[in-house]
C-alpha positions in Angstrom: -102.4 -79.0 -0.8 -104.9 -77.0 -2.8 -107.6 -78.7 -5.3 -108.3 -77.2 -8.9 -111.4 -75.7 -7.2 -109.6 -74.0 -4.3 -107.0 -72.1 -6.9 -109.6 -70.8 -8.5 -109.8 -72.9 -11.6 -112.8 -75.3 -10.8 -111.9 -78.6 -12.9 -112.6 -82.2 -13.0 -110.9 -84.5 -14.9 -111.6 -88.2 -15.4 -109.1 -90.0 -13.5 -108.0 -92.2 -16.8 -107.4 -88.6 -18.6 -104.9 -87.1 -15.3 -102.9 -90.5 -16.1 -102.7 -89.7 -19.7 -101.2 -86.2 -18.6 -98.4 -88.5 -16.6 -97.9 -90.2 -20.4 -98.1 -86.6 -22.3 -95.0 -85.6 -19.1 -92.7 -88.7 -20.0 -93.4 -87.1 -23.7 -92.1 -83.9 -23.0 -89.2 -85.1 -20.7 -88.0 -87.2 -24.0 -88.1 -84.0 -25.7 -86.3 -81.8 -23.8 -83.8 -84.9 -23.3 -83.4 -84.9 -27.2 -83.0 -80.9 -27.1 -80.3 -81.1 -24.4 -78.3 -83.9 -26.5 -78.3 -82.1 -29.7 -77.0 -79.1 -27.8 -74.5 -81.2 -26.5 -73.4 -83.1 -29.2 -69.5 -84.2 -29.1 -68.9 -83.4 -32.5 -70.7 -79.8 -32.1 -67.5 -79.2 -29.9 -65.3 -80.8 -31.8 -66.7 -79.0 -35.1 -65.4 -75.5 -32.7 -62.2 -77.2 -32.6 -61.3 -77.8 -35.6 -63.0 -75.0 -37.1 -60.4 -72.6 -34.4 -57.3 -74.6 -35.6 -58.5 -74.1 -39.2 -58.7 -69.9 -38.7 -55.5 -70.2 -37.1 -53.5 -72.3 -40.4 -55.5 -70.3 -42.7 -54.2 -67.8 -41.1 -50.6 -68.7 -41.1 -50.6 -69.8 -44.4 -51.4 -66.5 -45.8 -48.9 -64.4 -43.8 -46.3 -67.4 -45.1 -47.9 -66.8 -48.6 -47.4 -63.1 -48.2 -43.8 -63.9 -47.2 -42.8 -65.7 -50.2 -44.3 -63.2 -52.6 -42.7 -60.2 -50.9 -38.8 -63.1 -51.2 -40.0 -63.3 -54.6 -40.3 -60.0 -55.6 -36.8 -59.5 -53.7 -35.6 -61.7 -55.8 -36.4 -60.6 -58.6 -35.0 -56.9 -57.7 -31.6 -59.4 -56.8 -31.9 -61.0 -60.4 -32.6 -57.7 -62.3 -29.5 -56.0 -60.4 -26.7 -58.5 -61.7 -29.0 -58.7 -65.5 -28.0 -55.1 -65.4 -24.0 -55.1 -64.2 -23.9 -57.9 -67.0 -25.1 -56.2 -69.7 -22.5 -53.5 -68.5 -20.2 -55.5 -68.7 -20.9 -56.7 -71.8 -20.9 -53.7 -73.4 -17.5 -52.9 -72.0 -16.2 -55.8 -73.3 -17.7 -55.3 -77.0 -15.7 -51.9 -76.5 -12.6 -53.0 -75.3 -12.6 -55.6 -77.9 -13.3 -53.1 -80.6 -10.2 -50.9 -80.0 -12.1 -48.0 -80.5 -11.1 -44.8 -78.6 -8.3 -43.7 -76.7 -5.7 -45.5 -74.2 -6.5 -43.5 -71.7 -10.7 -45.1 -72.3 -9.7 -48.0 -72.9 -8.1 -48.2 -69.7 -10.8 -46.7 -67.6 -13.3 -49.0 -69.6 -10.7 -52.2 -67.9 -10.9 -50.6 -64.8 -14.9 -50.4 -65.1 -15.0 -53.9 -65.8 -13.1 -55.1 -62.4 -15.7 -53.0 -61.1 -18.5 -55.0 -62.4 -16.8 -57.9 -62.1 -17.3 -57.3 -58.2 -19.9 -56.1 -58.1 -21.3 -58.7 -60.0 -19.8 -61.2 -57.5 -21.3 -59.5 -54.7 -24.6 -58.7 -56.2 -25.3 -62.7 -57.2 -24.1 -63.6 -53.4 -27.2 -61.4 -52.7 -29.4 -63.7 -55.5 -28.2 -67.2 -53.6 -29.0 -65.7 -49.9 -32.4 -64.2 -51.4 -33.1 -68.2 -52.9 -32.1 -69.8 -50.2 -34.7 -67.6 -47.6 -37.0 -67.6 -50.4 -36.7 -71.7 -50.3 -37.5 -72.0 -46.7 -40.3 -69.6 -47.5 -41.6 -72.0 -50.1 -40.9 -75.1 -47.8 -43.2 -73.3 -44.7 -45.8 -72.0 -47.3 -46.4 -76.0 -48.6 -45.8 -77.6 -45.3 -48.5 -74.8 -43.9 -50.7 -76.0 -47.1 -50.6 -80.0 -46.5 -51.7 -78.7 -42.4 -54.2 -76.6 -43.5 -56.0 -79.4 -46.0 -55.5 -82.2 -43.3 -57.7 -79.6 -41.1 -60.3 -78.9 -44.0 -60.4 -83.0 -44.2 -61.2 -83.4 -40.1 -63.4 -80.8 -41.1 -65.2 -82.1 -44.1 -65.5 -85.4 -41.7 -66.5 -84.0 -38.4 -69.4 -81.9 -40.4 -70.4 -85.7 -42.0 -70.7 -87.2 -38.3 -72.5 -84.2 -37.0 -75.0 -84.2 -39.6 -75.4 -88.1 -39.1 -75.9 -87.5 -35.4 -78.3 -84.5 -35.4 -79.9 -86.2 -38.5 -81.2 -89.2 -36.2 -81.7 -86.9 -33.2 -84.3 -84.7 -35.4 -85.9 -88.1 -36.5 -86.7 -89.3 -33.2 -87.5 -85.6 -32.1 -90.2 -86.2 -35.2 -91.6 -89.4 -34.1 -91.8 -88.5 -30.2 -93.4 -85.2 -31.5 -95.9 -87.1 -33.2 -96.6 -89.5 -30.4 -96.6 -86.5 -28.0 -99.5 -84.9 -30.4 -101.8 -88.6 -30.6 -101.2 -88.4 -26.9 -102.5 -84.8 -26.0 -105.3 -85.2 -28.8 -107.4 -87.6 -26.0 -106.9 -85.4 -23.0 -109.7 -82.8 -22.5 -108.8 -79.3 -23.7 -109.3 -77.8 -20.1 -107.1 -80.0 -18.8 -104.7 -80.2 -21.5 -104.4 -76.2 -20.7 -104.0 -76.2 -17.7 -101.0 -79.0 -17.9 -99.8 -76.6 -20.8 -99.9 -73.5 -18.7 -98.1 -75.0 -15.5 -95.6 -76.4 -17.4 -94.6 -73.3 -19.0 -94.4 -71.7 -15.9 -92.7 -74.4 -13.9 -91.5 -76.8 -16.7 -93.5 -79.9 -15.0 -96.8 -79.6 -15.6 -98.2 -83.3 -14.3 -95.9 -85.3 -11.1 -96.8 -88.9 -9.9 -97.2 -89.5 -6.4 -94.6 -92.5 -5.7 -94.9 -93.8 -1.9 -96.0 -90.0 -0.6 -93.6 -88.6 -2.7 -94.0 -85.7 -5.8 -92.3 -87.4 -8.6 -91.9 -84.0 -10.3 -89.8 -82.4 -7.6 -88.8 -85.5 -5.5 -90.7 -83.6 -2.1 -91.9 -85.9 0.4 -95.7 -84.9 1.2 -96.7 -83.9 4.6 -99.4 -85.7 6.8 -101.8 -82.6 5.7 -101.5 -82.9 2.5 -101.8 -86.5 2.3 -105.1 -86.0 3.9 -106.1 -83.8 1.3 -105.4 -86.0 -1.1 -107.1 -88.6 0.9 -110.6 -86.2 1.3 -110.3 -85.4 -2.6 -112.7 -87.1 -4.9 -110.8 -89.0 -7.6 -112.1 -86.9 -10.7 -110.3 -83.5 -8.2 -107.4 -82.4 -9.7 -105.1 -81.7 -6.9 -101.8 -80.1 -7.1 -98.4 -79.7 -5.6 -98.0 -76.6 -3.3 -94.2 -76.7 -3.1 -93.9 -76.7 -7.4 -97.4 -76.3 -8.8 -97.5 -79.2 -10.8 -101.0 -81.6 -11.0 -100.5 -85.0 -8.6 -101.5 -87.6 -9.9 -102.3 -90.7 -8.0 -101.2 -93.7 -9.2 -101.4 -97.5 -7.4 -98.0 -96.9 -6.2 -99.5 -93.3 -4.3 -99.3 -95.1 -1.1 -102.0 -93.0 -0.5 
């Protein structure tokens, strides 16, 4: 157990001032506590949820999107085949009915038009397979839409809860921040330092002793340095040699 003097740093501090550095710790502790639970927030992870099943129906729906317009277009190439024979066969028929040109083309022009006829027939079997794919393309492309908007509304509502929660989180880490700056705005500057500097190297920068024991990393203290403590003057600022941080005694030291 070393005193300030013995590590080379030579300070005193009133004894009222080391217990102020035990209020500035429970300070700190609050703040880090606050950190750690806006880190950990439940609706931060389920935000990543639903922001992953979101991608994945956005996703989806386009490629079903991209399905149905390629149907469409088939579709269309279906429809525009038959328009085609039937204006064909139209014209055949204007012929045919006209009596105009030989027996032999007026045949051929009857033979052409059992030909359409056909292929007509098979050509608009094409057109009802195309609609009916074409209507189970629609049917996934609006059942994917209603999926993908449910999603966007878990999402529009987890965003409103996490924004509620971090909201109150930053307010208390405001008014703890404020305390914490009232509170280190009475403790001398040396010492203030030197808490500062220990805690950024050991992240406790001032332990209670409790019944022989560091409160900063739950050690019990050894006969020796419960001596020291003993020897040291109460103005001494003595610290820990197993984590660094500044003891302070307290009525509950037990020393």
């Amino acid at each position: 157990m070393k005193t300030s003097q013995e590590r080379g740093t030579a300070l005193n501090a009133n004894p009222a001032d080391q217990l102020r550095l035990l209020d500035l710790h429970g300070l700190d502790v609050r703040l880090a506590q606050l950190a750690h639970k806006r880190r950990t927030l439940p609706e931060l992870a389920e935000a990543e949820k639903v922001d992953r099943r979101l991608a994945d129906l956005r996703d989806v729906l386009v490629a079903a999107q991209t399905a149905e317009g390629d149907i469409a277009r088939e579709q269309k190439k279906a429809e525009a085949d038959v328009e085609q024979v039937v204006n064909r066969a139209t014209r055949d028929r204007q012929m045919l009915a006209s009596g105009r040109g030989s027996a032999k083309d007026l045949e051929n022009i009857q033979h052409e038009l059992e030909t359409l006829a056909r292929r007509q027939s098979d050509l608009e079997d094409v057109v009802l397979e195309v609609m009916e794919r074409r209507e189970a393309a629609q049917t996934r492309v609006a059942e994917m839409t209603v999926q993908r908007d449910e999603a966007q509304t878990r999402r529009d509502e987890v965003t409103a809860a996490l924004a509620a929660a971090a909201g109150q989180i930053d307010r208390d880490i405001t008014a703890v921040s404020a305390e914490r700056e009232t509170t280190s705005g009475v403790i001398p500057e040396d010492l203030l330092a030197l808490y500062e500097r220990i805690r950024k190297d050991n992240s406790v920068g001032a332990a209670a002793i409790r019944q022989r024991r560091c409160d900063g990393c739950r050690l019990e203290l050894d006969i020796s340095e419960v001596n020291a403590i003993k020897a040291a003057a109460p103005d001494q600022i003595v610290r820990h040699d197993s984590c660094g941080s500044i003891l302070v005694r307290v009525p509950e030291s037990g020393i």
